[in-house]
N, C-alpha and C positions, 0 to 999 in steps of 0.2 A: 441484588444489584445495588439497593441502596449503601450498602457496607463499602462497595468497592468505588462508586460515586463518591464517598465524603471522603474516602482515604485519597483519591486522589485529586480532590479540590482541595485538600488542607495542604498538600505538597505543593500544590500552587501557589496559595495561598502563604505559605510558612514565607520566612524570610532566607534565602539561600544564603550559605554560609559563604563569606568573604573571601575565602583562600579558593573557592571551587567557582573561576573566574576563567574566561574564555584561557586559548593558548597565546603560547607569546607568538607566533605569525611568526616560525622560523621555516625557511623554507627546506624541501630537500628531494632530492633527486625523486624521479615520479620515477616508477615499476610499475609493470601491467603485472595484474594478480587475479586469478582465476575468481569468478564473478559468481551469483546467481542471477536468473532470467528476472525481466520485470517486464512485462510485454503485455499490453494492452490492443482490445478487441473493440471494436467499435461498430454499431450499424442499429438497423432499424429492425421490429419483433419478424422472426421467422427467418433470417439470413445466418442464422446457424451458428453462432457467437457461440449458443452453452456448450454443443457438442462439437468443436472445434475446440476450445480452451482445455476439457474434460481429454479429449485426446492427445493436444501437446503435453498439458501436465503430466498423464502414465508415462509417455516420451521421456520424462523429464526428471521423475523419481516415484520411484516402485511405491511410495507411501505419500497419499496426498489428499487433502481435505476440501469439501467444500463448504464457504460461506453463504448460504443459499438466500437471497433476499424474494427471490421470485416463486414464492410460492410453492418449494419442492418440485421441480422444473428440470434439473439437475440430476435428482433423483428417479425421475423415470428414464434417464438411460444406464443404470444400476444395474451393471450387469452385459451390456451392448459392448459385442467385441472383446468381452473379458476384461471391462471396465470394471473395475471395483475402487471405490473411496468411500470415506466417512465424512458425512454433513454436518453442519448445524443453518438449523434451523432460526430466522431471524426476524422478527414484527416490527421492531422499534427500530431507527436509524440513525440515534444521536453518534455521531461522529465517535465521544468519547467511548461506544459501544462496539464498534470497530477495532480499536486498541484491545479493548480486554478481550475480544476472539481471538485478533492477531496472538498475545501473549501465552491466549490457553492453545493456540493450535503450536507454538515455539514449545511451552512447556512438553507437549506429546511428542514431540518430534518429527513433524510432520515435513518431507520434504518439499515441498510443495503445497502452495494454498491457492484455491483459487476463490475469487470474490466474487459472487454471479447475482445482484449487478453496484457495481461503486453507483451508479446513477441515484439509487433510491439515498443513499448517503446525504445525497444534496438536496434534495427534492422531496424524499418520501416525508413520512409521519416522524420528527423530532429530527431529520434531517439537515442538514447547514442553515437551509434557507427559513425553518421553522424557527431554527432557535436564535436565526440576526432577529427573524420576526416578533417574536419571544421577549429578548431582551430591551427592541425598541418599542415595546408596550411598556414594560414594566419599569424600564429606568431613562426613557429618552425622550419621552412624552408623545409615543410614534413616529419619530424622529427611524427610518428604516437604516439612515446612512450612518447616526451615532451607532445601530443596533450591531455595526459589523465590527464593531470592535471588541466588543464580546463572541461575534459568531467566527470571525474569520480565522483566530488562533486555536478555536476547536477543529477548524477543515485545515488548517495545516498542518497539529500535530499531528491529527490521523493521519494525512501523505506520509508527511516523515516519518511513523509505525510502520506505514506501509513497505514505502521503499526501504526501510532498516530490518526488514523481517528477515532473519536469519535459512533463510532459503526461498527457492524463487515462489512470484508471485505474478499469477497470470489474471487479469482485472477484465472483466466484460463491461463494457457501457452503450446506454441506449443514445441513437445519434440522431441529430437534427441534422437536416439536410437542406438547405439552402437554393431555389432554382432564380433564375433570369431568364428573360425573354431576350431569342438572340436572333439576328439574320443568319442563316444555313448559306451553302453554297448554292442554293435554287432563290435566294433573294425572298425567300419564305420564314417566318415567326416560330421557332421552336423553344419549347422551353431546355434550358441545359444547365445541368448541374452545377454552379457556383463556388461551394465551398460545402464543407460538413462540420462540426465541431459537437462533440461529448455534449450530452445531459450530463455537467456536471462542471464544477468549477472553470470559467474561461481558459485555456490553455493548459488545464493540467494533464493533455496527454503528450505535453515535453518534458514530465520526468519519467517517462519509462524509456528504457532504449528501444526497442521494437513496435512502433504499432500499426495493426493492420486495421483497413476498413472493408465489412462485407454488407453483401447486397443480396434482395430477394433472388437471384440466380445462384446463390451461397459461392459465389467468387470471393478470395479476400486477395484485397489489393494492400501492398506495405506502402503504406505514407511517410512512414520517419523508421530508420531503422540502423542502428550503430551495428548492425551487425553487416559487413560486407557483401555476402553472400543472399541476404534479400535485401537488399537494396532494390528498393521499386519496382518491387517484384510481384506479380498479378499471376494468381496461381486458384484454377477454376474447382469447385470441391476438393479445398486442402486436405493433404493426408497428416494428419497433427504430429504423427510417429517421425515422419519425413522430417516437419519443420521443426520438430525437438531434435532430431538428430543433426540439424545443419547447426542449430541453436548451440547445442552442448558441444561443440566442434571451435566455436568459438569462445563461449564460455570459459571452456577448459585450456584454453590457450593462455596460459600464463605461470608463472610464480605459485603454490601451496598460497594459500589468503588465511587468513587468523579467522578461527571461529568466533564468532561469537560467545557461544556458551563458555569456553574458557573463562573470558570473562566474567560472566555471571558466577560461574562456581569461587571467582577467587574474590567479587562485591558480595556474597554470600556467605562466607568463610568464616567460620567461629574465632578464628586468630585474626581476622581483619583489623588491622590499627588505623588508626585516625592519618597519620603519615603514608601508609602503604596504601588508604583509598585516594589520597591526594592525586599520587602518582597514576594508579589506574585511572581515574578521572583527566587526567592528563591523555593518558594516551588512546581511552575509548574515544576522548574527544578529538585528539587528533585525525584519528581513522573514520571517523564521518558516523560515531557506533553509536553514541550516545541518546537516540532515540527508536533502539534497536527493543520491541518490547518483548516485558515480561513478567512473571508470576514471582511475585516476592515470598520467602519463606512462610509468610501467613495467608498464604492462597492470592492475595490483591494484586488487581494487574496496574503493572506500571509501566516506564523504561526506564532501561538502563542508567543512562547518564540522572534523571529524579532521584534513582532509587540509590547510586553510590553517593550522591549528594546529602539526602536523607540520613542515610548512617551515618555518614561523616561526623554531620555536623550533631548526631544525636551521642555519638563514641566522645566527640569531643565536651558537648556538655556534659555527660557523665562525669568526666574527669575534672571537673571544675568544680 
């Protein structure tokens, strides 16, 4: 782990070559293009998030992996229903360890990942909130609030790993639940549910398009969902097969969409010139690709957009 750690803090670290520079902001006609799922699960232990997600994803693509943070959890429904996937196994939660899974489960080709739970991400052992903490020891004088500024661009580039993973991605998170004491229609004190929001970065379940919240009756309720078809939709032990099949219904409602891997095969290419990765960099960047992650020809996980960057500017020193 340490190898793929320093390789990519020196990529951080390095100076980005001057020509590989946002786009120039031209605008041009928007097209819908067939998508993959990014659908987040929300609720408290025992409301049924693992085997709910485990079941959309078979839905979803016949080859699909799990990230298993919860203790192999996952893994004892191996087999339920004619469930079969391949895990990995995970103890440490620094953010940046996140990405290099994403990239080796991209490199397999995995159609589907699922993350069981993003919450330890933030929370757990070397997670977001360890390593703001971390940082404002060691360089801020305990300063927690200087500490986020080393920790914050770790929790974002894993989102954007996340959401750039070149097939869908269905995320479980443990949720806090919120009550208030209310007057009922009997002029009586009851407590009532308020609000709920993710164990894990404030708001980060508005970059997925679908998310559902479930409950110890394993109901899941859709709270936010670009998908029309569950739009606010309260569905009592979900049948995952079902809600993949309304899912890829609209997924598939579009334009062929560029793979990714394309990509990578042509930033990977023994004939790649310093001018032709330009161009690519150009247009991964314009397609939102550029933090789409992956395994560089020497095993390191990286993305996209670092790693055409990286050669570029290493093709280009060559030649000087």
């Amino acid at each position: 782990m340490a190898r793929i750690s320093d390789h990519l803090n020196q990529q951080r670290q390095a100076p980005a070559d001057s020509d590989f520079t946002d786009s120039d902001f031209t605008f041009a006609p928007a097209t819908r293009e067939k998508i993959k799922a990014r659908l987040a699960l929300m609720g408290v232990s025992g409301s049924g998030k693992t085997w709910t997600s485990l079941a959309i994803a078979r839905g979803l693509a016949g080859k699909f992996a799990v990230i298993d943070t919860e203790r192999g959890a996952a893994a004892k429904y191996a087999g339920v229903n004619g469930i079969h996937f391949d895990t990995l196994q995970m103890r440490r939660y620094d953010p940046r360890d996140l990405i290099k899974a994403l990239a080796a489960a991209a490199q397999a080709g995995y159609g589907a990942v699922v993350i069981d739970s993003l919450s330890h991400f933030w929370s757990g052992t070397e997670g977001t909130l360890e390593q703001v903490d971390r940082a404002a020891k060691k360089g801020y004088g305990g300063n927690s609030f200087a500490g986020w500024k080393e920790g914050m661009p770790l929790q974002n580039s894993m989102v954007d790993a996340l959401l750039s993973y070149p097939g869908h991605v269905i995320a479980t998170m443990r949720a806090h639940t919120e009550w208030s004491l209310e007057t009922n229609d009997r002029g009586k004190k009851e407590p009532v549910r308020v609000g709920t929001r993710p164990e894990q970065r404030r708001g980060v379940e508005y970059e997925f398009d679908v998310v559902g919240l479930m409950d110890t009756d394993n109901t899941l309720t859709v709270i936010k969902s670009r998908c029309p078809d569950l739009h606010a939709a309260v569905i009592e032990r979900p049948d995952g097969g079902a809600i993949a099949k309304t899912m890829l219904g609209w997924l598939n409602d579009g334009a062929a969409g560029v793979d990714p891997s394309a990509y990578v095969d042509k930033a990977t290419a023994d004939d790649a010139t310093y001018e032709g990765l330009l161009a690519l960099f150009s247009e991964v960047e314009s397609r939102g690709l550029q933090s789409t992650p992956m395994l560089a020809p020497d095993g390191q996980a990286t993305t996209l957009g670092d790693f055409i960057r990286a050669r570029g500017t290493a093709i280009k020193a060559s030649q000087q």
